[in-house]
Backbone of each chain as nested JSON, in Angstrom:
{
  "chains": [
    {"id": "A", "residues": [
      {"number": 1, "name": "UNK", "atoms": {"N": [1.591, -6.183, 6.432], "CA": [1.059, -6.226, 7.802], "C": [1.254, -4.877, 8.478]}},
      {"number": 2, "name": "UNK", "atoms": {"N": [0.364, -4.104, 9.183], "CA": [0.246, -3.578, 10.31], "C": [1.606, -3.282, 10.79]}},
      {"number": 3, "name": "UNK", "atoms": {"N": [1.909, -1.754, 11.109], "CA": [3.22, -1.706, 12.354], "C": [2.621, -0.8, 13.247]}},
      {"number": 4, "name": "UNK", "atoms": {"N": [3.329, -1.01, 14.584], "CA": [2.69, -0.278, 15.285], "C": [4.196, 0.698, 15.612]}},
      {"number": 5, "name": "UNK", "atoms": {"N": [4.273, 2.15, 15.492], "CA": [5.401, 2.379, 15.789], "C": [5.418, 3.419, 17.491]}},
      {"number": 6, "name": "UNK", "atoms": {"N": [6.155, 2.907, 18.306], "CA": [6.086, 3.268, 19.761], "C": [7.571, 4.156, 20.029]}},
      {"number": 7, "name": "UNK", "atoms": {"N": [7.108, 5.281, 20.272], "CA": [8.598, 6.383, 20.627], "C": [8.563, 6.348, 22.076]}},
      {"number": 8, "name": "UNK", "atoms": {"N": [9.985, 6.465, 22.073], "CA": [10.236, 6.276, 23.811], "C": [11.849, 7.6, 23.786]}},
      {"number": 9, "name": "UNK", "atoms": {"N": [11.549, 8.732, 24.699], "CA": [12.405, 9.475, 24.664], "C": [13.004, 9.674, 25.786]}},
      {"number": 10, "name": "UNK", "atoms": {"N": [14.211, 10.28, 26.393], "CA": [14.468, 10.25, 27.481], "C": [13.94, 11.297, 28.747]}},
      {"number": 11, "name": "UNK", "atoms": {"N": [13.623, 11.541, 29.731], "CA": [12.784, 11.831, 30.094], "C": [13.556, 13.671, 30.503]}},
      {"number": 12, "name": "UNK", "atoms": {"N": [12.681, 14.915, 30.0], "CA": [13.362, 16.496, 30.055], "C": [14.275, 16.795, 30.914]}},
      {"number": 13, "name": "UNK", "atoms": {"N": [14.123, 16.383, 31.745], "CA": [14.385, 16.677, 33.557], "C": [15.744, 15.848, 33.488]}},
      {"number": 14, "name": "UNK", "atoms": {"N": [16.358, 14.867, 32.838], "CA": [17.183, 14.274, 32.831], "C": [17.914, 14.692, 31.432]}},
      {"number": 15, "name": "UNK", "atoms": {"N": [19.783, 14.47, 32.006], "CA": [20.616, 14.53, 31.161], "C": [20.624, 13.805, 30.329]}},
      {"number": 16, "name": "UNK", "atoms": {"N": [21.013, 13.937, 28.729], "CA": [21.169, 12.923, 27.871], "C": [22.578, 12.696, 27.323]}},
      {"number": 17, "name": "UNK", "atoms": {"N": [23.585, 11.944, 28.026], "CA": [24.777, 12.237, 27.651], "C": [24.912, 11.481, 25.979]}},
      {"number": 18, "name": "UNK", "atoms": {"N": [23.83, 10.889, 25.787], "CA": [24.207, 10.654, 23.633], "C": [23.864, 12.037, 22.88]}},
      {"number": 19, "name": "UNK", "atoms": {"N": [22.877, 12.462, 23.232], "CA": [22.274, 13.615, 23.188], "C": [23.732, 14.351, 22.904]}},
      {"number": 20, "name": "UNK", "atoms": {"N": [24.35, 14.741, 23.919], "CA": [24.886, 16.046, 24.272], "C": [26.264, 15.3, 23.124]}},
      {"number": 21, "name": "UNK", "atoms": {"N": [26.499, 13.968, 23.22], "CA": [27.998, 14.212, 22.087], "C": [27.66, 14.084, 21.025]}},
      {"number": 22, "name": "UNK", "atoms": {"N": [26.245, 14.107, 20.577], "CA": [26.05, 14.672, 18.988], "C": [26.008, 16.301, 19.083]}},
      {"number": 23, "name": "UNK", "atoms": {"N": [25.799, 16.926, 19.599], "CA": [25.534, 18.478, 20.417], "C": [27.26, 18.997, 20.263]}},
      {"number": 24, "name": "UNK", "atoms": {"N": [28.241, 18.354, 20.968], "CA": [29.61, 18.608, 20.871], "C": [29.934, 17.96, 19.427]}},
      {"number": 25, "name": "UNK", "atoms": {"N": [29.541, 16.825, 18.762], "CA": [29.694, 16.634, 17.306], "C": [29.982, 17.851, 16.665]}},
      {"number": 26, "name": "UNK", "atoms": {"N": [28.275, 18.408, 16.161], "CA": [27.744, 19.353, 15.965], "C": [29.142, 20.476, 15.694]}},
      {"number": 27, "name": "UNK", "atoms": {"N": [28.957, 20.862, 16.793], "CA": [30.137, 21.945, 17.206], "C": [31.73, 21.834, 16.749]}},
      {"number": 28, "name": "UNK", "atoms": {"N": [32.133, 20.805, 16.618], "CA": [33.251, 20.334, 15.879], "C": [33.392, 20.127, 14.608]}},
      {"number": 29, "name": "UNK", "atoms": {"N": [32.009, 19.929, 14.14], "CA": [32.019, 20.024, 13.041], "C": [31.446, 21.436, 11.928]}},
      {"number": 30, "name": "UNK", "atoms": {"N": [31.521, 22.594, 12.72], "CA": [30.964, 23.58, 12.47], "C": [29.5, 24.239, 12.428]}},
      {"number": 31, "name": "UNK", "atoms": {"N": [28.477, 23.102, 12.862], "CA": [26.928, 23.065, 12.434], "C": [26.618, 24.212, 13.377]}},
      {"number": 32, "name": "UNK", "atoms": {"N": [25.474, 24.827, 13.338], "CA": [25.255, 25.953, 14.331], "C": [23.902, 25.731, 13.973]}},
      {"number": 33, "name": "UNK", "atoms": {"N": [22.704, 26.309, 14.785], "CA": [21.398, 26.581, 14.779], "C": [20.865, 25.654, 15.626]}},
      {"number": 34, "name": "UNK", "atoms": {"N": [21.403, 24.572, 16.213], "CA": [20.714, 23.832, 16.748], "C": [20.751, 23.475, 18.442]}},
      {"number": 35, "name": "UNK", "atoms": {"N": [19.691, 23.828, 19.315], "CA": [20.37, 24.284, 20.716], "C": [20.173, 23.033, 21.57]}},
      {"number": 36, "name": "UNK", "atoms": {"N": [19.594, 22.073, 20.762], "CA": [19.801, 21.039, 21.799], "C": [19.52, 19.597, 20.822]}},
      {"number": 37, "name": "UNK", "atoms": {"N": [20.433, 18.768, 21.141], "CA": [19.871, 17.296, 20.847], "C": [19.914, 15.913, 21.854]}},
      {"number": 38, "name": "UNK", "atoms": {"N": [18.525, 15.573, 21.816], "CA": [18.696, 14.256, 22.597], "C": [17.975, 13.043, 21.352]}},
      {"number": 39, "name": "UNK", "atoms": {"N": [18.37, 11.964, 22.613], "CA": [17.728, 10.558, 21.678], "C": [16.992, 9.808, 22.438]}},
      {"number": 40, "name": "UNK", "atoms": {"N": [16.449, 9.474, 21.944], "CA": [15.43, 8.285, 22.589], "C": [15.628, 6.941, 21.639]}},
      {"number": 41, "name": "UNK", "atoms": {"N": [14.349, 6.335, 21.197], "CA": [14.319, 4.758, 20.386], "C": [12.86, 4.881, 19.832]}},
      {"number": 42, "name": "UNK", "atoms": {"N": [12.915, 4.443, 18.881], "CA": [11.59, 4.004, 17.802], "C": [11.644, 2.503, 17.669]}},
      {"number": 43, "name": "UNK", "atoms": {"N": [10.857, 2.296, 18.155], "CA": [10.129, 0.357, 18.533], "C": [9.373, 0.495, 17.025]}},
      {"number": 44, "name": "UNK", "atoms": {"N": [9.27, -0.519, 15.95], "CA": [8.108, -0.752, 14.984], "C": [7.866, -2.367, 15.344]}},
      {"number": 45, "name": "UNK", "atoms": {"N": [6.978, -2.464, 15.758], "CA": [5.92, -3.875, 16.009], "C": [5.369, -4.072, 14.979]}},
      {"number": 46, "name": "UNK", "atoms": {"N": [5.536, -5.355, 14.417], "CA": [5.022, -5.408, 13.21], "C": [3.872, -6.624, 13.566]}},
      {"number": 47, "name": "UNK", "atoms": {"N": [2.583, -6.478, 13.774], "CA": [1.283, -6.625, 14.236], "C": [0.817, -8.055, 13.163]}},
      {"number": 48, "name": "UNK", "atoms": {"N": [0.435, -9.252, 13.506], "CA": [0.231, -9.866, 13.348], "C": [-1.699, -9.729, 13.03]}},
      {"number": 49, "name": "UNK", "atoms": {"N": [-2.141, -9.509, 12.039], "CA": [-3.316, -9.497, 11.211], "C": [-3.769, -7.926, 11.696]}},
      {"number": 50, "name": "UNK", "atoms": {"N": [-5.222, -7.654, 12.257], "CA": [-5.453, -6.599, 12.088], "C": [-4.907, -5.792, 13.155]}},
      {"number": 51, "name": "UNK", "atoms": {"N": [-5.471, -4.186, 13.33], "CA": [-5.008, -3.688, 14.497], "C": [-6.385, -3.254, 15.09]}},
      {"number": 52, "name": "UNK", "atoms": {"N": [-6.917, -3.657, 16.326], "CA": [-8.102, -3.176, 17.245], "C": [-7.768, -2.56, 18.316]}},
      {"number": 53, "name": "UNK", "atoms": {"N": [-8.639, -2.256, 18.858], "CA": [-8.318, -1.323, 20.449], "C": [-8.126, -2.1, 21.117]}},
      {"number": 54, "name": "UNK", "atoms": {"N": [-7.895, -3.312, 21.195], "CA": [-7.447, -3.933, 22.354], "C": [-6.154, -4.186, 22.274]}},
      {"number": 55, "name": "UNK", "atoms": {"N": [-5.534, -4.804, 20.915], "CA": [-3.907, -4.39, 20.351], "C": [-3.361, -3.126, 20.756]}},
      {"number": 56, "name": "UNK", "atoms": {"N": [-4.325, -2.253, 20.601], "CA": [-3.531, -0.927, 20.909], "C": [-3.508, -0.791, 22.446]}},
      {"number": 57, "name": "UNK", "atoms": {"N": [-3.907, -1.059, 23.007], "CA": [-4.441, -1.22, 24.644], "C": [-3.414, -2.111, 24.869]}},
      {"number": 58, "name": "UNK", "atoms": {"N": [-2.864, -3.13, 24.377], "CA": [-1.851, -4.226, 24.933], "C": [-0.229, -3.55, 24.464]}},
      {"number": 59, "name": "UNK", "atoms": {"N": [-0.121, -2.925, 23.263], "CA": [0.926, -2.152, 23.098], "C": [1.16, -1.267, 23.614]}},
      {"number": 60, "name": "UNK", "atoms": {"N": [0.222, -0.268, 24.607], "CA": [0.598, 0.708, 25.285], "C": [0.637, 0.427, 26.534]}},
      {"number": 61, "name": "UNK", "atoms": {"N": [0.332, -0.686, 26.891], "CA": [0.731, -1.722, 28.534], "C": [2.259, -2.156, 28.054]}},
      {"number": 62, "name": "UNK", "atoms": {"N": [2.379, -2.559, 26.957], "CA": [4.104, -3.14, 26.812], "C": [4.945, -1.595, 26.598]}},
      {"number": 63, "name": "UNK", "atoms": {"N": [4.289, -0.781, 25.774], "CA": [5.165, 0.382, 25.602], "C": [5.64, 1.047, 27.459]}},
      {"number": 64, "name": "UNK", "atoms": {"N": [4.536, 0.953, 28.531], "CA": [4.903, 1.539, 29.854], "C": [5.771, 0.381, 30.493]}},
      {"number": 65, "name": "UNK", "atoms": {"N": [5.175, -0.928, 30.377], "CA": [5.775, -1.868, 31.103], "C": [6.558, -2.324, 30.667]}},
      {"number": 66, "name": "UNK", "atoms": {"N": [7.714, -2.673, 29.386], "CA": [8.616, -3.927, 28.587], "C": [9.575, -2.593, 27.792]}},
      {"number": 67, "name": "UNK", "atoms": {"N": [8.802, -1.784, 27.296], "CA": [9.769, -1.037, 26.173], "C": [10.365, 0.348, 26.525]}},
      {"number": 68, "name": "UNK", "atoms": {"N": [9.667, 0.937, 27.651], "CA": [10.581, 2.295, 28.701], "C": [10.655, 1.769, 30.122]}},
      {"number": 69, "name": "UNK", "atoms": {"N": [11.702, 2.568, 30.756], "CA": [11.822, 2.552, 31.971], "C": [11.212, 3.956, 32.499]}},
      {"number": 70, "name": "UNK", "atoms": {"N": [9.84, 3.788, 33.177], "CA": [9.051, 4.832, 33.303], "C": [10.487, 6.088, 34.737]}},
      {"number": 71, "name": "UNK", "atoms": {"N": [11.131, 5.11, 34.888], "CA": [12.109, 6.263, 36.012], "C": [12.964, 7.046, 35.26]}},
      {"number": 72, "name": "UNK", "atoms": {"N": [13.418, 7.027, 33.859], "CA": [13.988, 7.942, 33.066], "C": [13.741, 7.762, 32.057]}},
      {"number": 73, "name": "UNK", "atoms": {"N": [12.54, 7.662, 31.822], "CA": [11.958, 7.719, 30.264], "C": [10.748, 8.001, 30.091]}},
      {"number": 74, "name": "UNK", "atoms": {"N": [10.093, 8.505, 29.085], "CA": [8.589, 8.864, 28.528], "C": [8.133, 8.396, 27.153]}},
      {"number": 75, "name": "UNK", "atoms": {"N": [7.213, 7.289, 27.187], "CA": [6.466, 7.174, 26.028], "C": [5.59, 8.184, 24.948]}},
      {"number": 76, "name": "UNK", "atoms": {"N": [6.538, 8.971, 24.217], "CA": [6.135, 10.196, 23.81], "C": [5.099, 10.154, 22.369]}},
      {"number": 77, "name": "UNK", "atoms": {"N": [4.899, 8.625, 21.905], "CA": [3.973, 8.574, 21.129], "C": [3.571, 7.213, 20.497]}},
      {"number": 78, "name": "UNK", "atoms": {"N": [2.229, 6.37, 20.619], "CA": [2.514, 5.014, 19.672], "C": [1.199, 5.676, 18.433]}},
      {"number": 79, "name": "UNK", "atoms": {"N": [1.99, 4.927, 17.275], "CA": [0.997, 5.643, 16.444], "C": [1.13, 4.302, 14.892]}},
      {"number": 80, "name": "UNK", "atoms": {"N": [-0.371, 3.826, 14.681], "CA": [0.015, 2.969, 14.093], "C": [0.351, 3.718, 12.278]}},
      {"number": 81, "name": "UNK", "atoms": {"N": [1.22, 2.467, 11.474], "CA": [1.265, 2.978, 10.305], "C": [0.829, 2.043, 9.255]}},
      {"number": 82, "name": "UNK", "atoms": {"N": [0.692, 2.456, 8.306], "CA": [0.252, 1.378, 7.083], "C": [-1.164, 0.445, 6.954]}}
    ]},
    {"id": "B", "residues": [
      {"number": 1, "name": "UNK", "atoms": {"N": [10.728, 26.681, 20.875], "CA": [11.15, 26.606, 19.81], "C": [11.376, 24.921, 18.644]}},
      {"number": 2, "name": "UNK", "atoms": {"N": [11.08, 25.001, 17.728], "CA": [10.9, 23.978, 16.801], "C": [11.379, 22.892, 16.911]}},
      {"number": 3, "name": "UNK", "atoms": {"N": [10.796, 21.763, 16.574], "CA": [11.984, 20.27, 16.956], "C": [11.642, 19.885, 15.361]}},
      {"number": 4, "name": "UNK", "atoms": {"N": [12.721, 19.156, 15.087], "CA": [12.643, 18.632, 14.037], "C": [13.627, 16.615, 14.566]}},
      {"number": 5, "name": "UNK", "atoms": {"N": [12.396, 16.027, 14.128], "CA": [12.745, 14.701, 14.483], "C": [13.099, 13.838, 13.854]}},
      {"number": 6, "name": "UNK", "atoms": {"N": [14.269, 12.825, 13.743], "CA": [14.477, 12.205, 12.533], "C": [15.069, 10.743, 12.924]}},
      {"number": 7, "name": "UNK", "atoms": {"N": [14.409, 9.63, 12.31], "CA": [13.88, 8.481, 13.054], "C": [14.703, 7.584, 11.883]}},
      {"number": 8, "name": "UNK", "atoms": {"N": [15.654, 6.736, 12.675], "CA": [16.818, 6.5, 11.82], "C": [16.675, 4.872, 12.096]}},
      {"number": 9, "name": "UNK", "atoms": {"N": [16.41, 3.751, 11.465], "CA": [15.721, 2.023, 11.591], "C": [17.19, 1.713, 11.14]}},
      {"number": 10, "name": "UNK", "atoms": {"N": [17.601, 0.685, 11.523], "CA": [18.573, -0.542, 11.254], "C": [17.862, -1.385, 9.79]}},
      {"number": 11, "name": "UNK", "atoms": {"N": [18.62, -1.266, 8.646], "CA": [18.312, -1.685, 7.368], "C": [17.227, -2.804, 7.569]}},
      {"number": 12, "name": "UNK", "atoms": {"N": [16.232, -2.864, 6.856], "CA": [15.143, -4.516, 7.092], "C": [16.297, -5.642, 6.65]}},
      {"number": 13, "name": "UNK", "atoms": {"N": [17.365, -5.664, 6.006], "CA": [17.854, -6.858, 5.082], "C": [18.955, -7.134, 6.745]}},
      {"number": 14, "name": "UNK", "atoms": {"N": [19.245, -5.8, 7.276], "CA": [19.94, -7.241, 8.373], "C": [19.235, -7.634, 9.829]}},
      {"number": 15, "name": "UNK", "atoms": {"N": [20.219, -8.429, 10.757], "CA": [19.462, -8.71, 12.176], "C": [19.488, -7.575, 12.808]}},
      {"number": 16, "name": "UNK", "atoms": {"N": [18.88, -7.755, 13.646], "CA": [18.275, -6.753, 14.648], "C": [18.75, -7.243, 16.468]}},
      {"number": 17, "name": "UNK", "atoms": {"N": [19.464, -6.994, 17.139], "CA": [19.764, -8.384, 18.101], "C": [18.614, -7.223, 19.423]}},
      {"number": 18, "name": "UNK", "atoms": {"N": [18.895, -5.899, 19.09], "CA": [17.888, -5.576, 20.159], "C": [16.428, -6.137, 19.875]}},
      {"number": 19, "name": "UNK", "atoms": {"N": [15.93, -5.879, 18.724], "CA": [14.602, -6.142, 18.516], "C": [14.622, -7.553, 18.838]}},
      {"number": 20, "name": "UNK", "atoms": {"N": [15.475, -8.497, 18.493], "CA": [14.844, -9.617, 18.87], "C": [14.828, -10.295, 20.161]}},
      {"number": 21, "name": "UNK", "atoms": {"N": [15.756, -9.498, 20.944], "CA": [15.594, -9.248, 22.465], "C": [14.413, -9.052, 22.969]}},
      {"number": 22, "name": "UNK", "atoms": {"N": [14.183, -8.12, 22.614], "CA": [12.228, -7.758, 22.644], "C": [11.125, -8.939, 22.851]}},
      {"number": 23, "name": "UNK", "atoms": {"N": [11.66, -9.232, 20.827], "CA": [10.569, -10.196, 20.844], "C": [10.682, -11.347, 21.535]}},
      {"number": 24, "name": "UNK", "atoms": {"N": [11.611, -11.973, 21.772], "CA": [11.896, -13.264, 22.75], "C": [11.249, -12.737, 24.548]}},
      {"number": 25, "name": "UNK", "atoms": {"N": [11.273, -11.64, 24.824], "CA": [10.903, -11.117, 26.107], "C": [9.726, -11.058, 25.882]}},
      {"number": 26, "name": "UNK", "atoms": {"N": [8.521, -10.75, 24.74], "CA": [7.619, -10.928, 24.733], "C": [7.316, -12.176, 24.78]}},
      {"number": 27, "name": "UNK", "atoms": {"N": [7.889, -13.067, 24.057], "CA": [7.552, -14.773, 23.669], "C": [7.553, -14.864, 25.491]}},
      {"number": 28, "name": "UNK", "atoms": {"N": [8.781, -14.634, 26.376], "CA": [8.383, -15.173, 27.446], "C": [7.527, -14.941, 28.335]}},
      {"number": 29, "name": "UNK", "atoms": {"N": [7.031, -13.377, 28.308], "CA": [6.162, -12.948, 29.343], "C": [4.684, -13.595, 28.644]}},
      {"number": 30, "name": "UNK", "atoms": {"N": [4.516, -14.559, 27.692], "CA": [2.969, -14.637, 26.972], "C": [2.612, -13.62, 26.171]}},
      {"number": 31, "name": "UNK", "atoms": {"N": [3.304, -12.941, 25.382], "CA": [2.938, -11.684, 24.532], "C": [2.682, -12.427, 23.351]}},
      {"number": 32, "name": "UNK", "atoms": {"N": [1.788, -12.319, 22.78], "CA": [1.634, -12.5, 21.438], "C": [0.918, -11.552, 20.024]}},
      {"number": 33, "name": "UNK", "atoms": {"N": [0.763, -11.633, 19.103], "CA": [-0.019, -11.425, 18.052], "C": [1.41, -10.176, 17.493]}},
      {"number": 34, "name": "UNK", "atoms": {"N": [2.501, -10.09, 17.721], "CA": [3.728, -9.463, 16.985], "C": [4.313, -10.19, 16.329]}},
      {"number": 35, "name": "UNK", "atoms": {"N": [4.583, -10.125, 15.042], "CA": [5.513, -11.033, 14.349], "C": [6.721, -10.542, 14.297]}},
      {"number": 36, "name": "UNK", "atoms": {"N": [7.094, -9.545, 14.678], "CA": [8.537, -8.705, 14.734], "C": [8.623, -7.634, 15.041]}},
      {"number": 37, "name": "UNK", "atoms": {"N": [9.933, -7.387, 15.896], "CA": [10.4, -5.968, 16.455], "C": [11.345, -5.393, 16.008]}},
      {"number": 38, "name": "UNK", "atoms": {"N": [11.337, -4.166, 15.905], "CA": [12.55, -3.295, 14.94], "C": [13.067, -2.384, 16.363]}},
      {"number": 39, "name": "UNK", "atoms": {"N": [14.738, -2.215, 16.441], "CA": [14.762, -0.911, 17.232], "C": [15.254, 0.013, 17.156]}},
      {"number": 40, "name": "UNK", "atoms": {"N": [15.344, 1.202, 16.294], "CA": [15.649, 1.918, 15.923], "C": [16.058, 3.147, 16.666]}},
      {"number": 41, "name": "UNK", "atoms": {"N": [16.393, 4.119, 15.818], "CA": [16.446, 5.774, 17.184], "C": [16.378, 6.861, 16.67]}},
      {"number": 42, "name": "UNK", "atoms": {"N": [15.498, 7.567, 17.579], "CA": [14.39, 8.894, 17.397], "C": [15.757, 10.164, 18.113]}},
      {"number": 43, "name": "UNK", "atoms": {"N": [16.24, 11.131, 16.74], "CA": [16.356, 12.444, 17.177], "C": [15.65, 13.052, 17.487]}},
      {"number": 44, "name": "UNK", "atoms": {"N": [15.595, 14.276, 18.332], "CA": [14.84, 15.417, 18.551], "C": [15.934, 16.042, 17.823]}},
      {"number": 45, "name": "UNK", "atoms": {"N": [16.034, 17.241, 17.332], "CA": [16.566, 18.374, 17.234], "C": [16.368, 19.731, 17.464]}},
      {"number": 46, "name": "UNK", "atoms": {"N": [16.387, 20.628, 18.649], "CA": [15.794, 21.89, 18.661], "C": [16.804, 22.68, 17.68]}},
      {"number": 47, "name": "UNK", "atoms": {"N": [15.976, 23.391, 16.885], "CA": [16.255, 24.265, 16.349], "C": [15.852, 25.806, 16.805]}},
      {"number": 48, "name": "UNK", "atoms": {"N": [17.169, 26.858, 16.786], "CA": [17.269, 28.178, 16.574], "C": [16.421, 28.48, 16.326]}},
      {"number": 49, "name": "UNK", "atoms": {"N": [15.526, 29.364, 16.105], "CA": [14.845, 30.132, 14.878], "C": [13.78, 29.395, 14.021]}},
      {"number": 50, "name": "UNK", "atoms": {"N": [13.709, 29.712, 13.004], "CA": [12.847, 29.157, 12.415], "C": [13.202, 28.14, 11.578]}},
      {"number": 51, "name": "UNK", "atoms": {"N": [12.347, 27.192, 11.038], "CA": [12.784, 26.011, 10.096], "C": [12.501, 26.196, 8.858]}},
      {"number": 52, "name": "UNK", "atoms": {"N": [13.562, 26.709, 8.083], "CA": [13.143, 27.201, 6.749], "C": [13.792, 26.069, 5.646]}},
      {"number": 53, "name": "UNK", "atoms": {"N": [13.673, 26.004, 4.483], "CA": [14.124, 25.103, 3.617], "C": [15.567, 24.39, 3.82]}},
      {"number": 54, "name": "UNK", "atoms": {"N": [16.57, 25.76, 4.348], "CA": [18.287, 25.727, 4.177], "C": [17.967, 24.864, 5.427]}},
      {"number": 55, "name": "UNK", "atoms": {"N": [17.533, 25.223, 6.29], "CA": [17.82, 24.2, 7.969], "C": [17.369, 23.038, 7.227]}},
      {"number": 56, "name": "UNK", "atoms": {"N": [15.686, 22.642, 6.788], "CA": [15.737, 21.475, 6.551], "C": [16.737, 20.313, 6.014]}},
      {"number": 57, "name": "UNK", "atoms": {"N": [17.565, 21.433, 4.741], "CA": [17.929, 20.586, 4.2], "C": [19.683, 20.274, 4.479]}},
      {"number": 58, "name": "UNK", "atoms": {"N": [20.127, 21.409, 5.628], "CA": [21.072, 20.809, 6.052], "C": [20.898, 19.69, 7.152]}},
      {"number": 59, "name": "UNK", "atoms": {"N": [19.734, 19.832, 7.914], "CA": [18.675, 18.9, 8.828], "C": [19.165, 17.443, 8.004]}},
      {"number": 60, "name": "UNK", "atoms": {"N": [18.999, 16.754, 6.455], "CA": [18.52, 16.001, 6.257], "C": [20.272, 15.443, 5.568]}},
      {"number": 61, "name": "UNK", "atoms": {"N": [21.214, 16.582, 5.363], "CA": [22.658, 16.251, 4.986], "C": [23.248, 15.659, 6.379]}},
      {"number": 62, "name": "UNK", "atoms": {"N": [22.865, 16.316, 7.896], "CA": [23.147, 15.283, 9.025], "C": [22.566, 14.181, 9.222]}},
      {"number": 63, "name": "UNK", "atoms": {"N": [21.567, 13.939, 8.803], "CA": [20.639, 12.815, 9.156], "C": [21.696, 11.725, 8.386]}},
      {"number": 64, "name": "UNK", "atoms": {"N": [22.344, 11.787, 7.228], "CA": [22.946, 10.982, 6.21], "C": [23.842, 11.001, 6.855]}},
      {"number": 65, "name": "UNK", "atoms": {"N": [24.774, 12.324, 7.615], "CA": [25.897, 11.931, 7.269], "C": [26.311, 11.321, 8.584]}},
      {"number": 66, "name": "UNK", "atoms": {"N": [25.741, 11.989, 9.429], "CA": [25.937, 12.124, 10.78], "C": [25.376, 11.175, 11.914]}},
      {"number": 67, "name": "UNK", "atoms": {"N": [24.253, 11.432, 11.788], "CA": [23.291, 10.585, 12.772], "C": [23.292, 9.307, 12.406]}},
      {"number": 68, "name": "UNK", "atoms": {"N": [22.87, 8.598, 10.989], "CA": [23.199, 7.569, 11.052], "C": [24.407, 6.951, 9.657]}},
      {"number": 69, "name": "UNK", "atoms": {"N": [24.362, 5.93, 10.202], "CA": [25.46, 4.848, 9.309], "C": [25.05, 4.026, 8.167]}},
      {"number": 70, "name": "UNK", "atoms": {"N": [25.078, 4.883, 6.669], "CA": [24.351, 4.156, 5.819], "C": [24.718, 2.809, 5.358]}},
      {"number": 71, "name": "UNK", "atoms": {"N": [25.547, 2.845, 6.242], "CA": [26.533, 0.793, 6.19], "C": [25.026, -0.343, 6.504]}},
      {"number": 72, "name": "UNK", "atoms": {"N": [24.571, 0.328, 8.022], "CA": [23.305, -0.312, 8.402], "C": [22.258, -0.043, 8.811]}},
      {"number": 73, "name": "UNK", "atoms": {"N": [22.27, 1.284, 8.021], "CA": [20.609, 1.831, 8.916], "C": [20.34, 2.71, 7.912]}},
      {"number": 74, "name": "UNK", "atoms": {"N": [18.993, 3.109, 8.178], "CA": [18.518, 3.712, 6.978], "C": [17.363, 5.386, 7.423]}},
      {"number": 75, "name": "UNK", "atoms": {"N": [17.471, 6.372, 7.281], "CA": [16.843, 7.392, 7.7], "C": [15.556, 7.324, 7.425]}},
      {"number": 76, "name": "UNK", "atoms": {"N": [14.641, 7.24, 8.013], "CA": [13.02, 6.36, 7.766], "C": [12.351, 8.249, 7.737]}},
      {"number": 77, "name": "UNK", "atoms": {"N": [12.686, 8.63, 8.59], "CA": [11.711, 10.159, 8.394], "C": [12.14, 11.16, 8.993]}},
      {"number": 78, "name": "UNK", "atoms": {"N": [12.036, 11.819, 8.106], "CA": [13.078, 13.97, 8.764], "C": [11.759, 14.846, 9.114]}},
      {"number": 79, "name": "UNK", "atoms": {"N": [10.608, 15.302, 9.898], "CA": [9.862, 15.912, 10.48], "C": [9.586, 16.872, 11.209]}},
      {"number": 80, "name": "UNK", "atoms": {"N": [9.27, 17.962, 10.936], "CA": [9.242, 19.193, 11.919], "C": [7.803, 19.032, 13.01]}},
      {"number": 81, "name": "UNK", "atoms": {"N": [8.085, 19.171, 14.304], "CA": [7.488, 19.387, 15.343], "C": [6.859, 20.749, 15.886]}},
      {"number": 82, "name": "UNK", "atoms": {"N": [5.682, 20.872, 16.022], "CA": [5.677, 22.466, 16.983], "C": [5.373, 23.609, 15.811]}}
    ]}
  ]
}
């Protein structure tokens, strides 16, 4: 079956304090090259028969409305797979 | 400068209690045609410089060792951005 996979990241303008203690990880653990990390969430919907534009139209109403909080977050991509 | 993203799923063989949070929130608002939700979590990583083989592939020794917990989750995809 069909997945639909929906990224939700935290929004630039805002701090990411998971972000930042893999960032101090990082650093404790000697890693270097890397100047910033944040996190967000990967949703996979696993789509019940086919996928049409109106599925995709109803997943990107749940991705703004059910699966981010549009006040510190951004739906940065739904993209189906398989 | 470069992101490299790496999208880390909770094993298929166990539960999921966020995803099925989801899906029960869909069951109540009238959502249908999903047979299941996964919830997983999306690194960004900015990288220094450029993304050459050695970054990737120390990129993909954190992804294992670091980012996630091969007890219950599983590294689904290591990706350069940009």
């Amino acid at each position: 079956m069909p997945t639909i996979v929906v990224d939700v990241m935290p929004k630039s303008e805002l701090l990411d304090p998971q972000g930042k203690a893999v960032s101090g990880a990082f650093a404790r653990l000697g890693v270097e090259g890397f100047s910033d990390v944040r996190i967000g969430k990967r949703f996979e919907l696993t789509v019940d028969g086919e996928v049409t534009d109106a599925v995709l139209a109803e997943v990107k109403k749940l991705a703004d409305d059910v699966l981010s909080n549009a006040v510190i977050e951004d739906v940065v991509g739904i993209e189906v797979v398989q």
